[in-house]
N, C-alpha and C positions, 0 to 999 in steps of 0.2 A: 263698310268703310266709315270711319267715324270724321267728326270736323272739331278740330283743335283751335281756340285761340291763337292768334298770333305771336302774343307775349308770351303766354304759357310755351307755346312750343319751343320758341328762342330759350324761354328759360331753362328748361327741360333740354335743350340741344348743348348748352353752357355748361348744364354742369353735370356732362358725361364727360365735354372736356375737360377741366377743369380734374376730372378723376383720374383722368388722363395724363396729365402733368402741365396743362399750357396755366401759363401766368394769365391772372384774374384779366387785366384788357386785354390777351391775344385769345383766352376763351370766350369773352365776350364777341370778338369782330369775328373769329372763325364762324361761333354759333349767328349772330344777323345772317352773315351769308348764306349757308346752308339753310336757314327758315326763308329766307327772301325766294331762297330758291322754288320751295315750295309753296310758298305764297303765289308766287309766281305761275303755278302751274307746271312746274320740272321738277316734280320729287326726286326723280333719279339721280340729280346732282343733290339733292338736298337733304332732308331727312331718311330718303335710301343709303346716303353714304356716309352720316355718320360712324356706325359699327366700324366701317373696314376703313375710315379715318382713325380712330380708335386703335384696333388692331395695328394697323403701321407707324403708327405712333409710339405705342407698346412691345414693337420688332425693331425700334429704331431704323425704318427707312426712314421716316421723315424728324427730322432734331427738334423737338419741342424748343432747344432754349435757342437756335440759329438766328442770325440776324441778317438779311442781306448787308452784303461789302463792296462798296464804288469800284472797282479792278481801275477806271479810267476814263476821261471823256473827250471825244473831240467837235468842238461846235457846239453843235444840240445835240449831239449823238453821246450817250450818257452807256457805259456797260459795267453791270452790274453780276455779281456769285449771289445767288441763293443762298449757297449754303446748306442746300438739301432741309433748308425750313420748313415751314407750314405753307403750300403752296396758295393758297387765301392770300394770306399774308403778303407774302411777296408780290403777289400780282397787287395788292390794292398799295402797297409802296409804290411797285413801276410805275402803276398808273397814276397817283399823286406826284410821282416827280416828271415823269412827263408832260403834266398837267403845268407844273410851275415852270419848266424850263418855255413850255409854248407860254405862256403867258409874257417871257420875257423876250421869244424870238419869233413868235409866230407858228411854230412848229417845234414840237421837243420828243425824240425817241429814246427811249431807253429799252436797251437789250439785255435780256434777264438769262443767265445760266446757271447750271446745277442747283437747278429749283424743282419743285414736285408740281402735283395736281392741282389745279386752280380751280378743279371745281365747275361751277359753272360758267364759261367765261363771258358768257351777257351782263353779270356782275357788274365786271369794269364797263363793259357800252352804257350802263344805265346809269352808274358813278359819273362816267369823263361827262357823259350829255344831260344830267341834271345839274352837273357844276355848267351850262354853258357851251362845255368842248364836245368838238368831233372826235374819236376815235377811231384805228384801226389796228386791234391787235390778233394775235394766232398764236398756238404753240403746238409745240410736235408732241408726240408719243413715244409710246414703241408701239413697235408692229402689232398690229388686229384685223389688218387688211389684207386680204391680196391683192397685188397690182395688177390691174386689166389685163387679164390674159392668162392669171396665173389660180392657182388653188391656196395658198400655203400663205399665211400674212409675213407680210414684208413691209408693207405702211402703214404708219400710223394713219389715224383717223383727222388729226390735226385741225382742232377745230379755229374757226374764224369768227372775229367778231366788228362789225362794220357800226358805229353810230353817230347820229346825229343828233343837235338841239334839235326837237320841234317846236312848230307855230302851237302857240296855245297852249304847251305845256306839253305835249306826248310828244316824248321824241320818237326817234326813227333809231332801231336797235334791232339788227341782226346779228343772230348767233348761230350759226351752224355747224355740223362736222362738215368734214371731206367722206364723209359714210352716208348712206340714204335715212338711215335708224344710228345713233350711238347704242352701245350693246346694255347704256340704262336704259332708254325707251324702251328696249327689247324686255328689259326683265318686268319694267312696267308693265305694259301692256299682256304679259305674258299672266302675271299676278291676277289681270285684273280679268283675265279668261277672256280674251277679248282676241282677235286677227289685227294684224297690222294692215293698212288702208290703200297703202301700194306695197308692190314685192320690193323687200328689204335684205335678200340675199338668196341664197342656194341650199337646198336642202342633201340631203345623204346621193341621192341618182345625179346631181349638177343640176338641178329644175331651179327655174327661179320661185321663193316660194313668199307668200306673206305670214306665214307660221313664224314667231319670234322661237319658240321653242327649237323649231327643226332648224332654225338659222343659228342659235347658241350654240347645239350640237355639232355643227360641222366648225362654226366659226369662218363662216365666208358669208363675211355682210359686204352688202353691193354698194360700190362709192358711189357719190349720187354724180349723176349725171355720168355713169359708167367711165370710160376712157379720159373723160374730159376732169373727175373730180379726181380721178387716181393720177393722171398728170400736175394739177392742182398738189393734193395736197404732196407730193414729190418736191415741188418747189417750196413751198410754203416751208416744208422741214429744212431742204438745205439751207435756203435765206435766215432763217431762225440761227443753225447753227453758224454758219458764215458770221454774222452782226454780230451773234454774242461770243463767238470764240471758244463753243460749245458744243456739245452732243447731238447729232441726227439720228436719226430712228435706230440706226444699228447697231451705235454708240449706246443707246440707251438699252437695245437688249442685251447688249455684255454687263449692262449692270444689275441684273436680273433681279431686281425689286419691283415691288408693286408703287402702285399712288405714282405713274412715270416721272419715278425718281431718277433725276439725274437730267431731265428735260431744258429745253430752250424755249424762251419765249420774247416777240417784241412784243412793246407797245409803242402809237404811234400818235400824238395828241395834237392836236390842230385848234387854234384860240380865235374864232372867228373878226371876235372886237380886234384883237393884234393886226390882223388882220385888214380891219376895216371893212369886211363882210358881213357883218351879222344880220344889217337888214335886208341885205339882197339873200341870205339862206334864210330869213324867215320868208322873206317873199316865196324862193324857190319851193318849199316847203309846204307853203300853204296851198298855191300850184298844183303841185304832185297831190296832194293830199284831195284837196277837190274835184281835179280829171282822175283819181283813180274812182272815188265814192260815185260818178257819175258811169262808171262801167254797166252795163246788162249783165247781173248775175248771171252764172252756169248753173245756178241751184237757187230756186224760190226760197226766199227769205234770209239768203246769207248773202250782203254786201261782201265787195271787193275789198280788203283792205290795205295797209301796208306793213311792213313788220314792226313790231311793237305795241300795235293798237289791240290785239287780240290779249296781249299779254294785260294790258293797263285794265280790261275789262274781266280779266281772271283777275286781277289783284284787287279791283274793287270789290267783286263778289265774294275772295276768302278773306279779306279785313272786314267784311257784315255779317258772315254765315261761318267761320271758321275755315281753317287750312282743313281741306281733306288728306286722312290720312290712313297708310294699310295699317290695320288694327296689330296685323303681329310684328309689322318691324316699328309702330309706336310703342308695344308690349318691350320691345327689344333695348329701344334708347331712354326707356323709363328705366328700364333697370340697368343699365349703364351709369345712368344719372342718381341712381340709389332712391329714387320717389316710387311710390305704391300705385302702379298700375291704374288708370283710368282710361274710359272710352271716350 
C-alpha cells in the first residue's frame, strides 16, 4: 500500500471528474470530499468510490449538470429537490443553508429529496462544527439490511451524523451507519486480508461471522446494536421521507439505480452564539473531554477517547506521511484521470 500526497491525490481525484463531465468547481468540491475522506482514514467513502462515482455519472443515475431547487419553506424548515445531482453537492448546499438560516433563527433545517449519495456524511459534521455549528444530519438508502428478524434486506443502512464545536479546536463528530460494518468497511478490510474486530453479519449457515468476505456473500450485515439499530434506522428513513416529501427505502428500491439515487436527506444546524450558548458548550465540552481522558483504559496504551479525536490524529498523520492508498484502485483513478500511473 503506497502514501499519496494529499494535493496530488485531490488532484488526481478532480480530474477523473472532470473526464466525467462535472464543471471545473463542482469537480473540484466533489474531488476535496472524496480525498478528505481518505485523509481522514475512510477510503471506502473516498478514494474507493471514485470509479463507481464515475460509472453513475456516465449511466446517468446521477445528472452532472442538476442543481438543487427550493420546492418551499416554513419557518426554519427549508425543503429542497436534488434533482438527482451530485450527492456531494447537494449535502454541502443543505448544510451551508442550514447553517445561514440557524444563524439567523437559532436553529435552521433543511430537508433534502431526490438527491444521490453523499458520500461520506461525517463531511458535513466536520463543515457545520468548524464553521462553529452543531449538526444533526441522516439519510436513508435502499435496502442492504435485513430488519431484526428477518434474512432478505429491506433497510437501508441510514447513516447518521451527530456534531459539535470543540474546546480547543477538535470537535466532537460522529458518523455512523444504522449497520455494525457499511458494506465499504467490508470491502476494505476484506482488501486488506485482514478479519473484522467484532461480528459484522451472518455467513452462508445463519452464524454470526467477522469474515467481511462471507458477509458480502450472503449480504446480511448486522445493524448495530441488532433490534435496537434496525428500529433506528426504520425511523430515521421515515422522518427523512416525511420532512422532505420524499422517497423511503422502498421508494428508492422501485428506482432501481445505484449511488441511492432518488434518496432523502435532513440536515439539522444549531448556532450556538444565536443561541447565546457557546461558552457553556465549550465549557460542556471541555468537561466531557477531560472525565472521558481520565477513564482506566481496557487495553494498556490506548486512551478513552471521544468521537472525532481518533479522526483528527489520522489526519495529522496522512498530511505528514501521505494518504494511504490500495495500490490497484490508485492504479484505477489514475487512469480515469488520464495521468501515468505512479506509487
Amino acid at each position: 500500500m503506497a502514501r499519496v500526497d494529499f494535493e496530488t491525490l485531490a488532484g488526481c481525484i478532480e480530474q477523473a471528474f472532470l473526464g466525467a463531465g462535472l464543471s471545473p468547481e463542482k469537480a473540484r468540491l466533489c474531488a476535496r470530499v472524496h480525498a478528505e475522506s481518505s485523509r481522514d482514514g475512510v477510503p471506502s467513502h473516498g478514494l474507493n468510490r471514485v470509479s463507481r462515482f464515475v460509472e453513475y455519472l456516465n449511466t446517468g443515475w446521477i445528472d452532472a449538470e442538476a442543481e438543487p431547487a427550493l420546492v418551499r419553506s416554513v419557518g426554519p424548515i427549508e425543503i429542497w429537490d436534488g434533482q438527482r445531482g451530485p450527492g456531494v453537492l447537494n449535502a454541502l448546499s443543505a448544510t451551508d443553508r442550514a447553517i445561514e438560516i440557524a444563524a439567523d433563527q437559532g436553529c435552521g433545517i433543511v430537508a433534502l429529496r431526490n438527491t444521490t449519495h453523499w458520500m461520506r456524511g461525517g463531511a458535513y459534521g466536520w463543515r457545520a462544527a468548524e464553521a462553529g455549528r452543531a449538526l444533526i444530519a441522516w439519510t436513508n438508502t435502499e435496502s442492504v439490511m435485513p430488519a431484526w428478524g428477518g434474512t432478505d434486506a429491506r433497510v437501508g443502512n441510514n447513516p447518521l451524523v451527530i456534531a459539535v464545536p470543540g474546546a480547543g479546536g477538535t470537535p466532537v463528530v460522529l458518523d455512523m451507519a444504522m449497520s455494525q460494518y457499511s458494506y465499504g468497511k467490508l470491502e476494505v478490510t476484506r482488501q486488506a486480508g485482514r478479519q473484522l474486530p467484532y461480528p459484522g453479519g451472518f455467513d452462508e449457515t445463519g452464524e454470526l461471522t467477522s469474515d467481511p468476505a462471507a458477509i458480502e456473500a450472503t449480504r446480511r450485515i448486522l445493524p448495530t446494536g441488532m433490534w435496537k439499530g434496525s428500529g433506528l434506522a426504520i425511523l430515521l428513513d421515515v422522518l427523512a421521507a416525511i420532512l422532505s416529501e420524499g422517497l423511503a427505502t422502498d421508494g428508492i428500491d422501485k428506482v432501481g439505480a445505484g449511488s441511492c439515487t432518488g434518496c432523502s436527506q435532513i440536515f439539522i444546524a444549531f448556532d450556538p452564539e444565536r443561541l447565546g450558548s457557546a461558552a457553556h458548550l465549550q465549557e460542556v465540552i471541555a468537561g466531557m473531554s477531560a472525565h472521558l481522558a481520565s477513564s482506566t483504559p481496557a487495553e494498556a496504551g490506548r486512551g478513552v477517547t471521544y468521537p472525532g479525536q481518533n479522526t483528527m490524529r489520522t489526519r495529522g498523520e496522512n498530511l505528514l506521511d501521505g494518504v494511504p492508498v490500495d495500490d490497484g484502485v490508485w492504479a484505477e483513478v489514475q487512469a480515469l484521470a488520464g495521468v501515468k500511473a505512479q506509487g
